[in-house]
KOLNU-315905 format. One line per 10 residues: number of its first residue (from 1); their letters; for each residue x, y, z of C-alpha. Coordinates in nm, 2 decimals. Last residue first. Layout:
<rs>
NUM	a	X,Y,Z; ...
</rs>
This chain:
<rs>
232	xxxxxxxxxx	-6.97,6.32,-4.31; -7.07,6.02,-4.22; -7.08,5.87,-4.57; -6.79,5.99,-4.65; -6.58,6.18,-4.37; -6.60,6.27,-4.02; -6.28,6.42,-3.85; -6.21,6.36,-3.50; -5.92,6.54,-3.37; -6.15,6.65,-3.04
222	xxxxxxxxxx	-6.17,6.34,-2.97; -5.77,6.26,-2.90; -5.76,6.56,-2.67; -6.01,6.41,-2.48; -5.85,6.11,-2.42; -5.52,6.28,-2.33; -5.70,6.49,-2.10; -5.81,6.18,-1.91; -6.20,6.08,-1.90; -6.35,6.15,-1.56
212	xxxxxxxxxx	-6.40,5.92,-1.28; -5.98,5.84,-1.23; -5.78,5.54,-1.22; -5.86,5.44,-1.55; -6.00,5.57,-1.86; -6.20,5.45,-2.09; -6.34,5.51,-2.48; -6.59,5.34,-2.70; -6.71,5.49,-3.00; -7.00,5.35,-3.23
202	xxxxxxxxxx	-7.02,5.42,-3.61; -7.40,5.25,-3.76; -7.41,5.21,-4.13; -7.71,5.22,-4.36; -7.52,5.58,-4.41; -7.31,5.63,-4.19; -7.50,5.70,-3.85; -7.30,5.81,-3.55; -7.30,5.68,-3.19; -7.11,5.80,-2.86
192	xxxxxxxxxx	-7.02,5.57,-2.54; -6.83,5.65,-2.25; -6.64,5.50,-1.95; -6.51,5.56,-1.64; -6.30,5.36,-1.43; -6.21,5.42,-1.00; -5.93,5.21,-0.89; -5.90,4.88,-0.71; -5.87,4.65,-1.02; -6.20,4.78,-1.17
182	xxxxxxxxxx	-6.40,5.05,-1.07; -6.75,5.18,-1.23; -6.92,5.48,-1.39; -7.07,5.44,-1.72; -7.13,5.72,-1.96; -7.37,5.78,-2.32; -7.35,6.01,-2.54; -7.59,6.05,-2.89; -7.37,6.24,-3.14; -7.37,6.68,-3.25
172	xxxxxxxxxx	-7.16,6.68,-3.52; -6.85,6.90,-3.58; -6.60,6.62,-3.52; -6.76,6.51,-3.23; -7.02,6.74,-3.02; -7.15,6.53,-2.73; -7.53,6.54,-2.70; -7.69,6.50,-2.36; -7.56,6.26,-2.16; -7.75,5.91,-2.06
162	xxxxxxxxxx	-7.57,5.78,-1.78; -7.49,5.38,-1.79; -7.61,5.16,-1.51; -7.31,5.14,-1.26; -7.02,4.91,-1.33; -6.85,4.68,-1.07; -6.52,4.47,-1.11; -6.51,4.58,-1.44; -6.55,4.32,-1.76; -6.87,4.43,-1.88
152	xxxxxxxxxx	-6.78,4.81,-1.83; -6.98,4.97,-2.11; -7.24,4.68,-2.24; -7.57,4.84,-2.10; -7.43,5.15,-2.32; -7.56,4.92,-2.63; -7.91,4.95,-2.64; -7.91,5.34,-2.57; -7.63,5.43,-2.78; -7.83,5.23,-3.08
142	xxxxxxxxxx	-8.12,5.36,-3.01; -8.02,5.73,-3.07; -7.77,5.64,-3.37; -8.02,5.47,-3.59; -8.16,5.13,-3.51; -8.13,4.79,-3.73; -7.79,4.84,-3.78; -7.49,4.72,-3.95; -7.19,4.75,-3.85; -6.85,4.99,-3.79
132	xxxxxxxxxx	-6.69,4.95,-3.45; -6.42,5.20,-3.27; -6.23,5.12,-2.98; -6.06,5.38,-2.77; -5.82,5.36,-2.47; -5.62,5.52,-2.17; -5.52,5.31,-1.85; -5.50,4.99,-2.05; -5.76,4.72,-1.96; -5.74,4.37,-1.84
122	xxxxxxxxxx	-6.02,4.17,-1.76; -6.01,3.91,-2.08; -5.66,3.95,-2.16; -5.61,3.68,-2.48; -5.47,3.96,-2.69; -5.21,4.10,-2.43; -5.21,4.42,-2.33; -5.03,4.70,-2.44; -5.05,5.02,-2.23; -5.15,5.38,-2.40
112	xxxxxxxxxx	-5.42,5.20,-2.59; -5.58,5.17,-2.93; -5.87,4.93,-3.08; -5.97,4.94,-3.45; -6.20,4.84,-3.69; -6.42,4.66,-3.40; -6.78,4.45,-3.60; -6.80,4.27,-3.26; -6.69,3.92,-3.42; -6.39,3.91,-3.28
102	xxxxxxxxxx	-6.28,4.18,-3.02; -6.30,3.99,-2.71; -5.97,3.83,-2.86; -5.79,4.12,-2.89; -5.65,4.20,-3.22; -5.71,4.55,-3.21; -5.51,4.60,-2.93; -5.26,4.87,-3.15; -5.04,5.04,-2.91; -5.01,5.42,-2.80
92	xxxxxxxxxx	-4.71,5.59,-2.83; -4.81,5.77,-3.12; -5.07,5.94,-2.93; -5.38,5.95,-3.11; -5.47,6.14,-3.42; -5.86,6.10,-3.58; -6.01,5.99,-3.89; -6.37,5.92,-4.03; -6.59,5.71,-4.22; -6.37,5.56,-4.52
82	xxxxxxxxxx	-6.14,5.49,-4.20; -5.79,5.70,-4.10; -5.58,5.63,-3.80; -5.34,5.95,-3.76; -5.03,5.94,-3.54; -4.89,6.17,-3.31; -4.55,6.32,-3.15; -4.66,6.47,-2.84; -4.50,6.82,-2.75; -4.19,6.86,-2.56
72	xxxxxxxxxx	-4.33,7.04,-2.22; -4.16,7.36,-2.13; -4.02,7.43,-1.80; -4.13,7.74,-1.60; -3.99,8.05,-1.62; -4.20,8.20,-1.92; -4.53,8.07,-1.76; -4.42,8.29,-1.41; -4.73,8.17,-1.14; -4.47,7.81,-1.11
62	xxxxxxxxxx	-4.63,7.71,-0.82; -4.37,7.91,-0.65; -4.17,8.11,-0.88; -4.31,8.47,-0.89; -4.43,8.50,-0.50; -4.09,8.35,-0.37; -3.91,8.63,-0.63; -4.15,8.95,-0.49; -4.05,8.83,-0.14; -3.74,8.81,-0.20
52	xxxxxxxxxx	-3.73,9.14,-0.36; -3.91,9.27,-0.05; -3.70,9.12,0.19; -3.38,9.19,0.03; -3.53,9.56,0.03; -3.59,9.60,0.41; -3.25,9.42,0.46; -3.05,9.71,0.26; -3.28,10.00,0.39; -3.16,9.91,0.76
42	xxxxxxxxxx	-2.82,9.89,0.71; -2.82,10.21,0.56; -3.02,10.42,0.84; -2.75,10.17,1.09; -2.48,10.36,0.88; -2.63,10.69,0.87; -2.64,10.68,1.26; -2.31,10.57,1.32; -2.17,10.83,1.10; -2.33,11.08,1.27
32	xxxxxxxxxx	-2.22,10.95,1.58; -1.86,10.99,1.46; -1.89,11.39,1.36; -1.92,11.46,1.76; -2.21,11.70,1.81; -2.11,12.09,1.98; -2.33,12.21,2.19; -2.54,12.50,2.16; -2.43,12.83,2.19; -2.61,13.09,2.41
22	xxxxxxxxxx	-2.31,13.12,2.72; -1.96,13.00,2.61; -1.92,12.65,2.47; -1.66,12.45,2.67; -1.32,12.45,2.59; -1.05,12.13,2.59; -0.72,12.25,2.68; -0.47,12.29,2.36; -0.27,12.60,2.54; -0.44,12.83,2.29
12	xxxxxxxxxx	-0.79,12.78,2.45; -0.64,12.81,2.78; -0.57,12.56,3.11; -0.66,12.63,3.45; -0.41,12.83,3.62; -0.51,13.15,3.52; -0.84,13.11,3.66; -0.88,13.45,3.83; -0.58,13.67,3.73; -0.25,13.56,3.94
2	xx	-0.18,13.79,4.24; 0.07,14.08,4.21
</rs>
């Protein structure tokens, strides 16, 4: 008898590979399914390091967190106190008040954040405030506006003094009065305010250097004036 059709290829039982019969579908290998779950893995790992370091470049730069960015130590201050008033200042600062351009101006007290020497005619520290006390024959008003001509004498150029509207200090509203300027190759700006105490005129002098606006440490300092006595 012949052999059956086929019966020397290889059968099922023997181990031979198979084919799928007629109407069913092919069979997938098991490793490509791995494949393609690992390269979906892959995938969602470096999509999220990008957005999380995205999200941490966003919260440090510029320093948009508060809470992660440095603290400053706060400044230690002083308090100068006068029958008319009192205010805090850096302690830092140094007393000038025995400069030489001083005498005879009525000055109670002159403070800077650089110390200069008494006999310095044209040198200024970056940050300062001089107070006088005297007797005068205007009120606050006329005062500021006779006496502003005198912001920036020693500059290398000052501009006619700015007549401001009324600068609140220490709860009072005070004549103002600013002079733009430069001096040793940087900008300098200056201003003036004016109290009445009593038959007693208080005029405020404060700079700063290097810049056109009055430094935050300045302004800091004004807004710890305190009126008292007569001025009050």
């Amino acid at each position: 008898m012949g052999m059956p059709q086929g019966a020397g290829a290889p059968q099922p039982w023997q181990g031979g590979p198979t084919q799928p019969g007629p109407g069913e579908p092919p069979r997938r290998s098991r490793a490509g399914l791995w494949v393609g779950l690992a390269c979906v893995l892959v995938v969602l790992v470096l999509g999220f390091l990008a957005v999380t370091g995205g999200v941490v470049y966003l919260a440090t730069r510029g320093g948009e967190d508060p809470a992660a960015s440095p603290t400053t130590d706060a400044v230690e201050l002083a308090t100068f106190e006068h029958d008319y008033f009192t205010f805090d200042y850096p302690a830092g600062w140094f007393d000038l008040s025995d400069a030489e351009t001083l005498e005879g101006t009525g000055a109670v007290v002159q403070l800077g954040d650089e110390d200069i020497p008494p006999d310095a005619f044209d040198e200024f520290a970056p940050q300062s405030i001089v107070v006088y006390v005297y007797d005068s024959q205007y009120q606050a008003v006329g005062a500021c506006r006779s006496q502003a001509v005198w912001n920036g004498f020693a500059w290398d150029e000052a501009e006619d003094p700015e007549e401001l509207e009324p600068v609140t200090l220490g709860g009072t509203a005070v004549p103002a009065h600013r002079t733009l300027g430069t001096h040793d190759g940087q900008d300098a700006v200056a201003e003036m305010y004016c109290a009445d105490a009593g038959t007693n005129l208080v005029q405020i002098v404060v700079e700063t250097h290097g810049a056109s606006e009055l430094s935050p440490e300045v302004r800091a300092l004004l807004e710890t004036w305190t009126w008292q006595g007569a001025a009050a």
